[in-house]
N, C-alpha and C positions, 0 to 999 in steps of 0.2 A: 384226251381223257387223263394222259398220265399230268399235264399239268394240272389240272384241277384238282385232282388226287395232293398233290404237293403243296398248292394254295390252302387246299382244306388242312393239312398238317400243318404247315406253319399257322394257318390260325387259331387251331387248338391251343399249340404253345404258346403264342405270343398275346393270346387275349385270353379274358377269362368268359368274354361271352363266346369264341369258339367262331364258329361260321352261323350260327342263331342270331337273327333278327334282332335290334336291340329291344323290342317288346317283351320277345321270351324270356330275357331275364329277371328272376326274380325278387318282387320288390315285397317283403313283408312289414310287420309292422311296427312302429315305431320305437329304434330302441330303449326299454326307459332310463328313468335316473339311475338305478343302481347298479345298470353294465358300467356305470363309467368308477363306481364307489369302489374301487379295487385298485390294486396298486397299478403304474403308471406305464411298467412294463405289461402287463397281461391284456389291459384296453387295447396298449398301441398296436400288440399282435392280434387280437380277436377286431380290431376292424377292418382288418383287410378283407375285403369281400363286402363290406358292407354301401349303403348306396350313402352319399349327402346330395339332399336335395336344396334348391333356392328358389321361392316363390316372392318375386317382385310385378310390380304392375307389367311387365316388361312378359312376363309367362313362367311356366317352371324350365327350371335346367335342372340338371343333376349327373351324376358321374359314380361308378365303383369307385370308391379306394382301394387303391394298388401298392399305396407308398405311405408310409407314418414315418414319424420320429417321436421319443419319447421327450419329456424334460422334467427334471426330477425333483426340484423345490429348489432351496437356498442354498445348499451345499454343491449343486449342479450350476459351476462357472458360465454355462451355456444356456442357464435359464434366466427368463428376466427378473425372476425371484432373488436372483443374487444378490442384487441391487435392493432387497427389502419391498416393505410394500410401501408405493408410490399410486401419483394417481393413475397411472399408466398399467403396474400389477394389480390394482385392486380385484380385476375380476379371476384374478389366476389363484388368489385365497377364496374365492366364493365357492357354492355347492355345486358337489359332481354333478356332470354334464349339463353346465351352461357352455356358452360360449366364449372365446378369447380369441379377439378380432385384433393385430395390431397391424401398423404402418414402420415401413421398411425402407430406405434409400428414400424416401421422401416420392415414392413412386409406387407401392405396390402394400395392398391386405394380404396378409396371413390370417390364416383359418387354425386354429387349435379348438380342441375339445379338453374339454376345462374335468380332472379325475381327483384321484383319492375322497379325502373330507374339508370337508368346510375350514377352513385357516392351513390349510396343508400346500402351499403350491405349486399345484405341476400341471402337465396336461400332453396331451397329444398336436403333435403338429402334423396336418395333414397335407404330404408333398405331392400328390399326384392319383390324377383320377383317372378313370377307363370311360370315357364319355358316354353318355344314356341319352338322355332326356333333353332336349332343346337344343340342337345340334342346330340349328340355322340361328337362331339366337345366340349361342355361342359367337357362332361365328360374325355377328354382325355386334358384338362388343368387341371382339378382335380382328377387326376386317382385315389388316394385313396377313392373318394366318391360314392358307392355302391347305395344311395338314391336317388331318382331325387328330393325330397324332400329337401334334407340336399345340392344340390349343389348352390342356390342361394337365403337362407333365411338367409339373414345377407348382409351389405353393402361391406366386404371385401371381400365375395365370388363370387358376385353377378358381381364384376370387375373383378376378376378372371376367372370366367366360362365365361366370355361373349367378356376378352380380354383387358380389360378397366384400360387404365395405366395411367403413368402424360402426356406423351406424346398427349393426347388428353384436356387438359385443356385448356381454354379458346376459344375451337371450337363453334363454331352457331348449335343447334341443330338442323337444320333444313337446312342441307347436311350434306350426308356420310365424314365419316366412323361414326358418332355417332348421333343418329334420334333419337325421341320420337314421333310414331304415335296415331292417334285415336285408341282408342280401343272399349270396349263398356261399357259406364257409370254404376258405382257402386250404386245403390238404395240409402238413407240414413238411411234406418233401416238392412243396414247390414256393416254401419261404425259405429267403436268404437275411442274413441278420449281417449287418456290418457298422460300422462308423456312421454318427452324422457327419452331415454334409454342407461346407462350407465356412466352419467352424474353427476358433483356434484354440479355444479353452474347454476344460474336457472332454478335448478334442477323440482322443482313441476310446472313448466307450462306446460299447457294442450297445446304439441304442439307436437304429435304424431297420425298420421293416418292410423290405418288399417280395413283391409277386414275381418269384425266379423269372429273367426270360420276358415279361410282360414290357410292348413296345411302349408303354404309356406313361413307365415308369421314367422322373428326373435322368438327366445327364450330368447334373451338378459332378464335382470331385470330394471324393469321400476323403475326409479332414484326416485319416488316421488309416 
């Protein structure tokens, strides 16, 4: 008894679904365009809690967000914006919440959700998910990964397990194949705000958001 007891409290902390099935948790409805039409900071922390789903012929997956990072236009050394607009930024100037799918080490999509207004660019990078939705599919795009833990805490896996390529960049979040629904809102005394991570140019801004505690969140090292 008394273990189960203790099982059941660590899972309270460390997940945001608790010891609840991952059915029970709640998936509302599709956020629209103008949660993202706000500044870059305020997205990054109101989507924690929230669900991104990926619907390829392969089935749906999908995961909480537990972990963001902000990036703040051209004056942000750490955004791809720095560099101007290229063919590579052009969807990082487009309208709030599309998509910003890019390639990394020559190996891995990043997922960003694309904020403020239309010529402004910035956006949300989304580093880590609490798994939901297609947990066996996950797992058979990452077959090496034994964890359910280790399959989507990190921004390159996170596109991996869920399916998420360049092929979807510049899509509207709000139709399939690529959503970001309600989830259920993250308290503020269980967000911790720190440094991005793995960064070396605007490296010390506090423009990192995660779920205190939450096992799902990145192990990356925070830049500052």
């Amino acid at each position: 008894m008394g273990r189960q007891n203790n099982s059941s409290t660590e899972d309270l902390e460390t997940s945001l679904l608790g010891s609840r099935p991952r059915s029970q948790f709640h998936r509302g409805r599709i956020v629209p365009a103008n949660f993202y039409a706000r500044e870059t900071e305020i997205v990054a922390r109101e989507m924690l809690g929230t669900v991104l789903e990926c619907q390829t012929p392969d089935g749906l997956a999908s995961g909480v967000i537990v972990e963001t990072e902000a990036y703040l236009g051209e004056h942000d050394l750490a955004c791809h914006a720095a560099a101007g607009r290229t063919s590579r930024t052009e969807h990082l100037y487009g309208s709030p919440g599309i998509s910003y799918v890019y390639f990394v080490y020559g190996m891995y999509w990043c997922f960003n959700a694309v904020t403020r207004s239309e010529g402004l660019p910035s956006a949300v990078l989304v580093r880590a998910l609490e798994p939901l939705d297609g947990l066996a599919l996950m797992h058979r795009r990452r077959p090496r990964i034994k964890s359910d833990v280790d399959l989507t805490n990190g921004p390159g896996k996170l596109c991996t397990a869920l399916g998420i390529t360049g092929s979807l960049t510049g899509r509207s979040l709000q139709r399939y194949p690529l959503v970001i629904r309600e989830g259920e809102p993250v308290a503020d005394d269980r967000v911790e705000v720190t440094a991005r991570i793995g960064i070396t140019k605007s490296a010390n801004w506090p423009l990192r958001w995660v779920v205190r505690g939450n096992r799902f969140v990145s192990r990356g090292k925070i830049s500052a």
